[in-house]
C-alpha positions in Angstrom: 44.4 -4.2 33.7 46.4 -1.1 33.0 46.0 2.6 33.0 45.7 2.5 29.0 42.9 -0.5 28.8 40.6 1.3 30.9 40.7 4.2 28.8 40.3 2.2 26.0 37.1 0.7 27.6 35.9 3.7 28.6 36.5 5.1 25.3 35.3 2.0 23.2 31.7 2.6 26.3 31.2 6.2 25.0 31.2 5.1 21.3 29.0 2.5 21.9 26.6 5.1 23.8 26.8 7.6 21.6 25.9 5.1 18.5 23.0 4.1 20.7 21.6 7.4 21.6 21.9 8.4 17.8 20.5 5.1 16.4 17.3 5.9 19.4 16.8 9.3 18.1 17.1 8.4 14.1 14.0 5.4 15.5 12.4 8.1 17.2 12.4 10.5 14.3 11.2 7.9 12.4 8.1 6.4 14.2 6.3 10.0 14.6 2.9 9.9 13.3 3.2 12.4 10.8 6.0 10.6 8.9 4.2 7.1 9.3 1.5 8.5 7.3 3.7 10.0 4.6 5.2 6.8 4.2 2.3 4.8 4.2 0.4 7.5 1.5 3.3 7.4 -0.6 3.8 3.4 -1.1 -0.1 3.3 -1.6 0.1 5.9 -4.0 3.4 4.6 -5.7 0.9 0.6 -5.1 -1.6 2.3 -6.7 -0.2 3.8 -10.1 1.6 0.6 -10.4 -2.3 -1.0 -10.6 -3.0 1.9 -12.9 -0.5 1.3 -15.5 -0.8 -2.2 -15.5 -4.6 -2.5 -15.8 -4.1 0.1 -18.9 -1.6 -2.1 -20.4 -3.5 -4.6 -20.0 -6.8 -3.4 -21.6 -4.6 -1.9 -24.5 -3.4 -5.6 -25.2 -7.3 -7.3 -25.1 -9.5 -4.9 -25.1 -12.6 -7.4 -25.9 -11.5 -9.4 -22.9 -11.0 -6.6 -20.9 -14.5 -4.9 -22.1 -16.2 -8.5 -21.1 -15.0 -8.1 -17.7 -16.0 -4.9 -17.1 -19.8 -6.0 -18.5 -19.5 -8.9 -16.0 -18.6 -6.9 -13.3 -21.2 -4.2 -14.0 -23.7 -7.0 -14.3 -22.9 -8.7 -10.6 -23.1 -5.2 -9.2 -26.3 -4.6 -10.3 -27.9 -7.6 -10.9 -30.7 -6.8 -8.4 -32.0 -4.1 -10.2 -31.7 -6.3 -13.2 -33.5 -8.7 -12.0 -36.3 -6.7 -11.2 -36.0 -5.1 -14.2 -36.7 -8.3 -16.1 -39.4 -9.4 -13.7 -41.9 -6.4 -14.8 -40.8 -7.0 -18.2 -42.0 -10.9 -17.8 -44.8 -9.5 -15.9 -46.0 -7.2 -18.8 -45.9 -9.5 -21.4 -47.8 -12.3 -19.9 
């Protein structure tokens, strides 16, 4: 191997370090905490006005279907107090 090839490798070596140190402190800079959380509060934000818009597009299209699943829900959610509601009104009229 000559005079010139070693340079060469030795050259071609300190490229290949110095991509390696740079790509290591671009991860680095990228895995802090603080930036973590701003990425993950920004693609649930961005996740979540995506749900937004939809669910008002879709209530603008059928809003009778939409209004039914709303009363459905509301009713599952509180169908215990319903329930006892209609128990003292069974229980008053008998």
């Amino acid at each position: 191997m000559s005079e010139a090839d070693l340079d060469r490798a030795r050259a071609e070596a300190a490229a290949a370090r110095e991509r390696l140190l740079n790509s290591a402190q671009a991860l680095q800079s990228r895995l802090k905490p603080s930036v973590l959380a701003s990425d993950a509060w920004e693609k649930t934000r961005d996740a979540g006005e995506t749900a937004a818009t939809n669910a008002v597009r879709a209530v603008g299209k059928r809003p009778v279907a939409a209004s039914a699943a709303a009363i459905g829900l509301a009713a599952l959610v509180a169908r215990k107090p319903i329930a006892r509601l209609i128990a003292r009104l069974r229980g008053k009229d008998q």
